[in-house]
C-alpha positions in Angstrom: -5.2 13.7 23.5 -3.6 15.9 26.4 -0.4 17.1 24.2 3.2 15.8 25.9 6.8 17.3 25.4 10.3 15.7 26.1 13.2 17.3 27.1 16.7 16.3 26.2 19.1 14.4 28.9 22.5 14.5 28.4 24.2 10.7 29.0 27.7 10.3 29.6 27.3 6.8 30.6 27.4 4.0 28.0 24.8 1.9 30.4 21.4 0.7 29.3 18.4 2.4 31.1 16.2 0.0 33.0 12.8 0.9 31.5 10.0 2.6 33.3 6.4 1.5 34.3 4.7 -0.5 31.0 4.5 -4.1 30.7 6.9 -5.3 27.9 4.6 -6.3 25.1 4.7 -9.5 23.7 6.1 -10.4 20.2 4.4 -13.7 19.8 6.7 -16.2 20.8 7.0 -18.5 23.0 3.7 -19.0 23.7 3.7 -22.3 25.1 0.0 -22.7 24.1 -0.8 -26.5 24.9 -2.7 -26.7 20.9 0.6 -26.8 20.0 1.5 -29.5 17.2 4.4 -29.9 14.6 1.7 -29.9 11.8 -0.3 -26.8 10.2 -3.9 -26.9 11.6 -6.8 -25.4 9.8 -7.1 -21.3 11.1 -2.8 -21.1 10.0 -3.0 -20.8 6.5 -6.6 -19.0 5.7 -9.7 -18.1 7.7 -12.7 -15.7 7.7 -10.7 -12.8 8.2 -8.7 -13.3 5.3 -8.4 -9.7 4.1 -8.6 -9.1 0.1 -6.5 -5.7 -0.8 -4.5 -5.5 2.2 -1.4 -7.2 2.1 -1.5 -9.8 5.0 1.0 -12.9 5.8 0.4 -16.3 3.8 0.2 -18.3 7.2 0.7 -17.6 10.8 0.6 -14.1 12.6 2.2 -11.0 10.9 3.6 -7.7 12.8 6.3 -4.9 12.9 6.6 -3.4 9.8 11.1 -3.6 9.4 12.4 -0.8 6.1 11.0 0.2 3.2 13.0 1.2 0.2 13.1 1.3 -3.6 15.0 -1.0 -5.2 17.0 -0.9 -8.8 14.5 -3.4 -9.8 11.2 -0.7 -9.9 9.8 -2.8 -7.1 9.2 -1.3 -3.6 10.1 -3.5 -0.9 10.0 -3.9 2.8 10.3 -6.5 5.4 8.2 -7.6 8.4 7.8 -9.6 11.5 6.3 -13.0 10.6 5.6 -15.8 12.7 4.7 -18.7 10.2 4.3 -21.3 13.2 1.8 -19.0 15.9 0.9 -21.2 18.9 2.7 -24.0 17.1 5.9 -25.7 17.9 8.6 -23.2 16.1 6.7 -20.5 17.2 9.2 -17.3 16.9 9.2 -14.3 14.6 11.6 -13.8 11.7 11.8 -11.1 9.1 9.8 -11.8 5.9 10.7 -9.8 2.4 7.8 -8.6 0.5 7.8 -6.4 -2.8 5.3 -4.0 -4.6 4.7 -1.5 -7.8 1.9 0.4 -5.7 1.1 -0.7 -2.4 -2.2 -3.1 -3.7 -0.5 -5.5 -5.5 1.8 -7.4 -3.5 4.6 -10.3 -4.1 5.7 -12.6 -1.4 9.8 -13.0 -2.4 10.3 -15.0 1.3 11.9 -15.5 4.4 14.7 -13.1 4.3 16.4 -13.3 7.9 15.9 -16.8 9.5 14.9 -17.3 13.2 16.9 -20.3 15.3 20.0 -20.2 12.9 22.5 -20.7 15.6 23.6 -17.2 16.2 20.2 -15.4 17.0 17.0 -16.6 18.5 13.4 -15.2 17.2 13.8 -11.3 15.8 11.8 -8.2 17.0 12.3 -5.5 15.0 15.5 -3.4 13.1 16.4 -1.5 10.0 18.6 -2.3 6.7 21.0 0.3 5.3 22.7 0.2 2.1 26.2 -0.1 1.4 26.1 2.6 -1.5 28.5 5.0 0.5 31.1 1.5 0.9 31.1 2.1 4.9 31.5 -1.5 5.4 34.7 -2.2 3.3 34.3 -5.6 3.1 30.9 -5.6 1.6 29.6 -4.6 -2.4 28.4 -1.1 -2.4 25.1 -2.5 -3.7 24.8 -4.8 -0.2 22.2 -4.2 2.3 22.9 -4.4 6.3 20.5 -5.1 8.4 20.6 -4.2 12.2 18.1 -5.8 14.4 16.9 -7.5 17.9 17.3 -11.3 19.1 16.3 -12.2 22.7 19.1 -14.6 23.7 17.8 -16.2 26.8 15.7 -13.2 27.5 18.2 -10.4 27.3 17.8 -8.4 24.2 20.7 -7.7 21.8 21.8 -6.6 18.8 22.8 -8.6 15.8 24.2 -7.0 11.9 23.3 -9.2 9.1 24.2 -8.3 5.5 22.6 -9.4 1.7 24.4 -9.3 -1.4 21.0 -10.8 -3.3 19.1 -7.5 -2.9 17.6 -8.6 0.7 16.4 -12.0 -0.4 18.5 -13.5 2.4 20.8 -12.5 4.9 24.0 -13.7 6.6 25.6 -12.7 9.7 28.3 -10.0 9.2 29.1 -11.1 13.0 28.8 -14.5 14.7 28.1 -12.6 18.1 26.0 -9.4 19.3 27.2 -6.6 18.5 25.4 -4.4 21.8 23.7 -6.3 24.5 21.6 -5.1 27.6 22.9 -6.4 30.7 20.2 -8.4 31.9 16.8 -9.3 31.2 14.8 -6.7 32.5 16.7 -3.9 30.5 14.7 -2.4 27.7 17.6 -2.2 24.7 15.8 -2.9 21.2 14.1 -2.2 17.9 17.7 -0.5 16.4 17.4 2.0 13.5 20.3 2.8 11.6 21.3 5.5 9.4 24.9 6.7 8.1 25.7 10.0 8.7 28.2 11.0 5.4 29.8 14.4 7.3 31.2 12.5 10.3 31.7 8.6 8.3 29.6 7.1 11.2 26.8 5.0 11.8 24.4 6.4 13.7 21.7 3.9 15.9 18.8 4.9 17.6 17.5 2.1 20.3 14.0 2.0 22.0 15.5 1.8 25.7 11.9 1.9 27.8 11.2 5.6 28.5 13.9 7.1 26.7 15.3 6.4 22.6 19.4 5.7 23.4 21.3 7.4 20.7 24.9 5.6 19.5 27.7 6.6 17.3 30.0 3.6 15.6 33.2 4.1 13.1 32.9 0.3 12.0 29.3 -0.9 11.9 30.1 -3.2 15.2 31.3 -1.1 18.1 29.2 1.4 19.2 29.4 4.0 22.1 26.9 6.1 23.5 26.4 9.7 23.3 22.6 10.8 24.3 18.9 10.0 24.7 16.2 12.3 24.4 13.8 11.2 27.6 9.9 10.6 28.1 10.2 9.3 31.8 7.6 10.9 34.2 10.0 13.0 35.8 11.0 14.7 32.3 7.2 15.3 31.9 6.3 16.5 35.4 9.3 19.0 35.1 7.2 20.3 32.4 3.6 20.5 34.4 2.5 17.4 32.8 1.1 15.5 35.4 -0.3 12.5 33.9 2.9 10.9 33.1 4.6 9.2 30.4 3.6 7.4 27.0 4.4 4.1 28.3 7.1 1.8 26.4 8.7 2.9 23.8 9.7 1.2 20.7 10.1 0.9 17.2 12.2 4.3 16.8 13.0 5.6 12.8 14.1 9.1 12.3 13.6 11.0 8.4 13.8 14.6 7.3 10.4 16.7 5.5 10.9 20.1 4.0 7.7 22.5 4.2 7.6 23.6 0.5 5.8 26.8 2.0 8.4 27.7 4.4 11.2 25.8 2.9 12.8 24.9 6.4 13.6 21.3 7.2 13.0 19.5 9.9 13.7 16.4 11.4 10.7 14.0 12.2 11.7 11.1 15.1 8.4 8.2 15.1 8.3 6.1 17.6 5.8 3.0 18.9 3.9 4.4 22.6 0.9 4.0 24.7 -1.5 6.5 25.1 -3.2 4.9 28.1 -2.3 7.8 30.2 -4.4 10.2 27.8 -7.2 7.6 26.5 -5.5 6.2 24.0 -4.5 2.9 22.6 -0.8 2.1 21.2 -0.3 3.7 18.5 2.8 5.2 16.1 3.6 8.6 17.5 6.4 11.6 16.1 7.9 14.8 17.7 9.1 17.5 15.0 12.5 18.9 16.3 16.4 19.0 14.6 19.8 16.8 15.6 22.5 18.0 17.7 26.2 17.6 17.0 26.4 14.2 18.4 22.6 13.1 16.0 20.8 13.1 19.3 17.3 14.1 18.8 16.1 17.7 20.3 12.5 18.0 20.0 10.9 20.9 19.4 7.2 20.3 19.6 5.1 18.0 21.4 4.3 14.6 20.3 1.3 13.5 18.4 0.0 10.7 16.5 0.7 9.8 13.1 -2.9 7.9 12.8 -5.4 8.8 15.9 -7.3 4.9 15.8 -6.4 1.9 17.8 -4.8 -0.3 15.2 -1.6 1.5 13.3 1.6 0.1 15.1 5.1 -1.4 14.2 4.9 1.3 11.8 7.7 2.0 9.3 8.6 5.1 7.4 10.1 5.7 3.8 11.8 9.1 2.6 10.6 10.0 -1.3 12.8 12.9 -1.7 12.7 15.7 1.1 9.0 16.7 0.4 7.3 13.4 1.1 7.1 10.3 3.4 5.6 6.8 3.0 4.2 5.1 5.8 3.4 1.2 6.6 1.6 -0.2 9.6 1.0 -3.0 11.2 -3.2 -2.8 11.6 -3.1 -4.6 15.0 -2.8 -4.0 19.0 -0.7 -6.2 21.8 -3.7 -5.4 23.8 -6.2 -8.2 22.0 -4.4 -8.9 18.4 -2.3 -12.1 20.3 -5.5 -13.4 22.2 -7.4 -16.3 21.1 -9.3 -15.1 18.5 -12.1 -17.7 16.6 -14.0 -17.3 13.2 -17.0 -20.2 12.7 -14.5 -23.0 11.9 -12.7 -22.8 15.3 -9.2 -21.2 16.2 -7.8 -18.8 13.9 -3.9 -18.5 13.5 -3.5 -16.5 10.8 -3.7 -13.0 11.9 -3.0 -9.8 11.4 -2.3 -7.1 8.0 -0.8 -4.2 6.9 -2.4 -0.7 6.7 -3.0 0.6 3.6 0.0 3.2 2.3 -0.5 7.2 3.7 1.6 10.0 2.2 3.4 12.0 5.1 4.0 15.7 4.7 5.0 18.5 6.4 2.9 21.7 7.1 2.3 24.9 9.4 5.1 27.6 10.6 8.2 27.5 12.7 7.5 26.3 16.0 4.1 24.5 15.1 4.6 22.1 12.8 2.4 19.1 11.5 2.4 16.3 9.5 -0.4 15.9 7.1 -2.0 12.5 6.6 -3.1 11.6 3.3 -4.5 7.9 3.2 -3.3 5.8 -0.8 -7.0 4.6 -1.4 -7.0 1.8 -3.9 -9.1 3.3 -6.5 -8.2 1.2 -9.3 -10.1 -1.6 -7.6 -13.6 0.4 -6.9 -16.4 -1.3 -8.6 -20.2 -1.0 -9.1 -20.6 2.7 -7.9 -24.2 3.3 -6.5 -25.0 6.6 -5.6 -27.8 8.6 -3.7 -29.2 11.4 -1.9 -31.7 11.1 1.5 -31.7 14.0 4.2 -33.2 13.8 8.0 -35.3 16.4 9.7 -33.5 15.5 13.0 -34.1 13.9 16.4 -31.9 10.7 15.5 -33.9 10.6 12.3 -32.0 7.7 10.5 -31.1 8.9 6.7 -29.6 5.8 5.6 -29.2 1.5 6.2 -27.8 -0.4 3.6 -26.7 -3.6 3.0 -23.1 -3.8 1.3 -20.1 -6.2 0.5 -18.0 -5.7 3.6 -14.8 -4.8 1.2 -16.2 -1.4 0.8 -15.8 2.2 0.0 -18.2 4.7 1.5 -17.9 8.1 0.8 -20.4 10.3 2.9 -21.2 14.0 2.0 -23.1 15.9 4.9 -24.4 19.7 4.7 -27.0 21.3 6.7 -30.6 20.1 6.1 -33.8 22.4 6.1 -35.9 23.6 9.0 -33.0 23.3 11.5 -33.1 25.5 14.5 -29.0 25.2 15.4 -30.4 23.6 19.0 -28.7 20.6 18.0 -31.8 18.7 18.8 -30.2 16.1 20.2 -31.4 13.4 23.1 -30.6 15.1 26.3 -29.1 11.8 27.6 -27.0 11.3 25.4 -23.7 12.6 28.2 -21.0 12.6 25.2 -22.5 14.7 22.9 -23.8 17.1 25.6 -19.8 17.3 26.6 -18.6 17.6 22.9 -21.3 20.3 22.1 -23.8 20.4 19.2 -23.2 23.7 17.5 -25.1 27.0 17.6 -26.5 27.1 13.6 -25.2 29.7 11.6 -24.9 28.0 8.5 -22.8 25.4 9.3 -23.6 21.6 10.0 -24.6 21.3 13.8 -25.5 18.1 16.3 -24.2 14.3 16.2 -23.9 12.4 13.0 -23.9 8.3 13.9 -22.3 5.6 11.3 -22.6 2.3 12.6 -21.1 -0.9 10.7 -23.3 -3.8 11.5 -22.0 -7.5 11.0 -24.1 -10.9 12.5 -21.1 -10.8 14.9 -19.3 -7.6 15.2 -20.4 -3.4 15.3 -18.7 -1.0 14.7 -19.8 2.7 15.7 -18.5 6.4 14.8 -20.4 9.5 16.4 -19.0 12.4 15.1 -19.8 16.3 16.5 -19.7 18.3 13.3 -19.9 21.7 15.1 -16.4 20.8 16.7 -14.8 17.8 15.0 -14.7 15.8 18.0 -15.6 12.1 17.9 -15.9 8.9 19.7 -15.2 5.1 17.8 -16.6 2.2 19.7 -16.3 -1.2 18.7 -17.8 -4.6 20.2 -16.8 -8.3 18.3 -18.3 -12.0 19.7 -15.0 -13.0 18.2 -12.0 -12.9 20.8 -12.1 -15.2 23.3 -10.3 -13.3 25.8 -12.1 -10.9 28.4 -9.0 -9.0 28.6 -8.5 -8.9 25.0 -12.2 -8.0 24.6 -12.7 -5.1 27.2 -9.5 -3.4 25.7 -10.8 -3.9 22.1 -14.0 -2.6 23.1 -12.8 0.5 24.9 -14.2 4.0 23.4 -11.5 6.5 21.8 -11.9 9.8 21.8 -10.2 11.8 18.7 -10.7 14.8 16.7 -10.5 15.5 12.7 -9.9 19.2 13.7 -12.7 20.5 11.0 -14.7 23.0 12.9 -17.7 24.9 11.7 -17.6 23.3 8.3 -20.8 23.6 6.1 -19.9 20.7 4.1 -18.4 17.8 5.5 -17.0 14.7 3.6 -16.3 11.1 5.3 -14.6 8.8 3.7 -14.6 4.9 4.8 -12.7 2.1 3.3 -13.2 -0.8 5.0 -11.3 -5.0 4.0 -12.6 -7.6 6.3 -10.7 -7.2 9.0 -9.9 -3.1 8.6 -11.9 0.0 8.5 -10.3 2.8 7.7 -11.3 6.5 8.1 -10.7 10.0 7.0 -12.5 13.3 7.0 -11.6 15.1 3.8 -9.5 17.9 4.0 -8.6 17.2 7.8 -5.1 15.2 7.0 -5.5 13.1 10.1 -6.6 9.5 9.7 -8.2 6.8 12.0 -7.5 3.1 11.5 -8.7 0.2 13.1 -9.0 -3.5 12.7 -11.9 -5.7 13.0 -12.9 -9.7 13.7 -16.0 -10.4 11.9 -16.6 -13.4 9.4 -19.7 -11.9 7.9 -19.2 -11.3 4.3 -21.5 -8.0 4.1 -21.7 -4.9 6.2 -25.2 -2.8 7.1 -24.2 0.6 6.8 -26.6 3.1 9.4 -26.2 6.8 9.4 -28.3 9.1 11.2 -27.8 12.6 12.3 -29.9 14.0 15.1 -30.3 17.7 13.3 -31.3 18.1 10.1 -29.0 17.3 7.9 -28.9 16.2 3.9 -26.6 13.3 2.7 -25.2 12.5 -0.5 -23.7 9.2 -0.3 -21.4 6.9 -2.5 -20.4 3.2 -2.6 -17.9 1.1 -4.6 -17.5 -2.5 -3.8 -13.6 -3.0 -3.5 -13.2 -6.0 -5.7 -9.6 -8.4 -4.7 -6.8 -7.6 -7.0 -5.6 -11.3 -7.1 -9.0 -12.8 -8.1 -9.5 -14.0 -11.7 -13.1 -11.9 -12.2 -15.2 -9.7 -10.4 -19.2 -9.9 -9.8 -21.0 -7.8 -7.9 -21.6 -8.9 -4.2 -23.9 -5.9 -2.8 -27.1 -5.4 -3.3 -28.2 -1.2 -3.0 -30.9 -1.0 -0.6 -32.3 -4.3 0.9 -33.2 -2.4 3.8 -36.3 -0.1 4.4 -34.8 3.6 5.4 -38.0 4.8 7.4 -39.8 8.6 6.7 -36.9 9.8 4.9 -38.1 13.1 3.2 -36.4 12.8 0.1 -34.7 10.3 -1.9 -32.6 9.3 -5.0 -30.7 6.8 -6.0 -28.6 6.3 -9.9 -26.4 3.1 -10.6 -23.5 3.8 -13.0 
């Protein structure tokens, strides 16, 4: 993407900014969908797409991630948005507690903030504090707060609930909002909330539309404001950036990482944007930068993604000590994940799952900054390794096609081939490899290497230019039934592993059912996606249009709740034409 910077505006006002440009996205509710019936129909409670090591909601759709902490009980936990009655009568999100030893094995412990209690509405997303420092006098040091969004006849505002059960539930610490916008069409939501043990205050960051709203409280319940940092299009432009703004932002959460090599720390601000100004999806984004006297954010850098693929949103953020980060997503996109969506059975209502856990840290020098993405693959549950070795002597010579379980790791070792020429070799139609470049030789890998995931109903497609590190993901599914939905979840993204010249290059692919997740090893950049297919295996199809030798590995991902585990792959049930040489060993 183009890289974009934001500049600090001072605010004296206490005012809400009317957000700019960006439809506000949905938060599915309300939907008025005319299926609608007091009763669970079949598609709420299981479906095709159930997922098998991703944690994903029991019934209904699942979004937002909401905090994640460690609690006294060894348990990680963390809330999210859940909407057990989608397209149903009772349709509304409320905030769902969920623990976990490792981030594959998950517990359900329940609703933990109600919708429709009498003082709030539905929920969109927050963030819960503990009491340990005994800011809120009235509360147990061990209580949790929670601070989060209720739309109230349409006008967003802010509501403080606290739990002296460890988060199982929640009651209101207030009877009213504690901050409102002033009317509907006022962007004021997604509160994060930290304490700040130098001044005694509660600071909140609010997604406000183009700008993240920045307030200061002495009592948990009145707040007054005292900045924003801004990502309108006039902020930009000042800057020379002419093509504008990352759309609407939400979903703020602000931590700290220390570069071990420099020892300086920084602070990190993520945020929820849109990329559609820079051909990209929504996505969870973060600026590197430090807090002023009054905690407003001052970025320093520009901002980038935290995951470059379509479907890593809602995301929320945990500090383990000041070296290291823990990130949750929520694999999914306002842009088809809401739409109808069918698997063979007819409507499906149960949607939507969690990203598996990446490790956040910090690395580079002063002034250029990065955060390194490390993807927490689920090793413990890899089963029936096959490997093999096949090579291809160019021209889109296929090197592999496979049949496999569609809950599957694929690990994909490239170096250069024999007899190349460096010409790349590649079709001289092809217009986005010809634009990405195919490398001039050398010794290093060179042209276009293609993996395509084939399902009876869905593809899934990643060329990848090894010379440069540039590459395109396209995906195509028979399975939403929305042309909206489809054209945006069929759009091509452009990203970049930032590997260049490599002679040996490693991709690694971990796909559920409904998630394919993707990594080149030893880029620490990550793409994720999700997926609608009900087809229970995958064909795997690489090709390379130099030549190029393989060595490939798969493990069927077995699910951690199931009672026994059988094989469901079989290793080559499909011909792999001319390849000039081949192995294969089962272990």
């Amino acid at each position: 993407m183009r890289w974009l910077a934001l500049v600090v505006a001072a605010a004296a006002s206490t005012a809400l900014v009317i957000g700019a440009g960006w439809p506000r996205r949905a938060v599915a509710a309300g939907s008025g969908d005319p299926r609608s019936a007091t009763t669970a129909v079949s598609g709420m409670t299981t479906s095709q797409f159930d997922q098998a090591y991703h944690y994903q909601t029991s019934q209904g759709f699942m979004n937002d991630v909401q905090t994640i902490w460690k609690g006294g009980d060894g348990y990680y936990h963390f809330l999210y948005l859940r909407n057990a009655r989608y397209r149903h009568d009772g349709d509304g999100t409320e905030w769902y507690h969920v623990k976990t030893r490792d981030f594959v094995h998950y517990t359900d412990v329940g609703v933990s903030i109600p919708k429709f209690n009498g003082v709030w509405q539905w929920m969109a997303t927050g963030s819960v504090i503990t009491n340990e420092s005994g800011f809120f006098a009235d509360l147990p040091r061990t209580a949790l707060v929670a601070y989060f969004t209720s739309y109230i006849d349409g006008v967003q505002r802010q509501f403080v609930a606290y739990s002296r059960d460890e988060g199982r539930t929640f009651l209101p610490y207030r009877d009213t909002a504690v901050m409102s916008a002033p009317h509907a069409e006022t962007n004021a939501r997604d509160p994060y909330v930290t304490y700040d043990a130098r001044s005694k205050t509660l600071v909140m960051y609010l997604a406000e539309g183009d700008r993240i709203g920045t307030y200061e409280s002495a009592d948990g319940v009145g707040f007054h404001h005292v900045g924003a940092p801004m990502l309108d299009d006039g902020a930009l432009a000042d800057l020379g950036l002419e093509d504008g703004d990352l759309g609407l932002i939400e979903c703020p959460n602000l931590k700290t990482l220390r570069d071990p090599r420099t020892g300086e720390t920084k602070s990190i601000l993520f945020f929820g944007a849109n990329g559609y100004r820079y051909g990209q999806t929504t996505g969870t984004y973060y600026m590197v930068g430090h807090l002023d006297g009054h905690h407003v954010f001052v970025p320093e850098q520009r901002p980038s993604r935290v995951d470059d693929g379509s479907d890593y949103y809602g995301a929320n953020v945990m500090q383990n000590g000041d070296t290291l980060l823990t990130s949750l997503a929520w694999m999914g996109n306002w842009g088809y994940s809401d739409k109808p969506i069918s698997d063979d059975h007819g409507p499906v209502y149960k949607l939507g799952s969690l990203s598996l856990a990446h490790h956040l840290t910090l690395a580079g020098k002063p002034g250029d900054y990065s955060l390194v993405n490390t993807i927490i693959e689920p090793k413990a549950l890899y089963q029936g390794a096959v490997a093999g070795i096949s090579s291809s002597t160019g021209r889109r010579h296929t090197m592999l096609d496979v049949s496999r379980s569609t809950r599957q790791n694929t690990v994909l070792t490239f170096t250069p081939g024999e007899g190349g020429d460096g010409d790349g070799g590649g079709d001289a139609g092809d217009g986005w490899s010809r634009v990405h470049g195919h490398g001039d030789g050398g010794g290093a890998l060179s042209g276009t290497i293609t993996v395509r995931l084939l399902h009876r109903d869905a593809t899934e497609t990643i060329r990848y230019v090894a010379a440069t590190g540039a590459y395109e993901v396209t995906r195509e599914t028979s399975r939403i039934g929305d042309s909206g939905g489809s054209r945006e979840y069929e759009k091509s993204i452009a990203a970049s592993s930032g590997v260049v010249a490599s002679q040996r290059l490693t991709f690694h692919i971990v796909q559920d059912q409904s998630s394919v997740e993707f990594y080149v090893e030893s880029s620490g950049r990550s793409y994720s996606m999700a997926r609608y297919t009900a087809d229970d295996h995958t064909r795997i199809q690489v090709s390379s249009d130099t030549p190029t030798r393989l060595t490939y590995e798969f493990n069927d991902i077995r699910d951690p709740h199931a009672a026994s585990w059988a094989p469901m792959s079989s290793p080559m049930p499909f011909a792999v034409p001319s390849l000039s040489s081949s192995s294969s060993s089962f272990r």
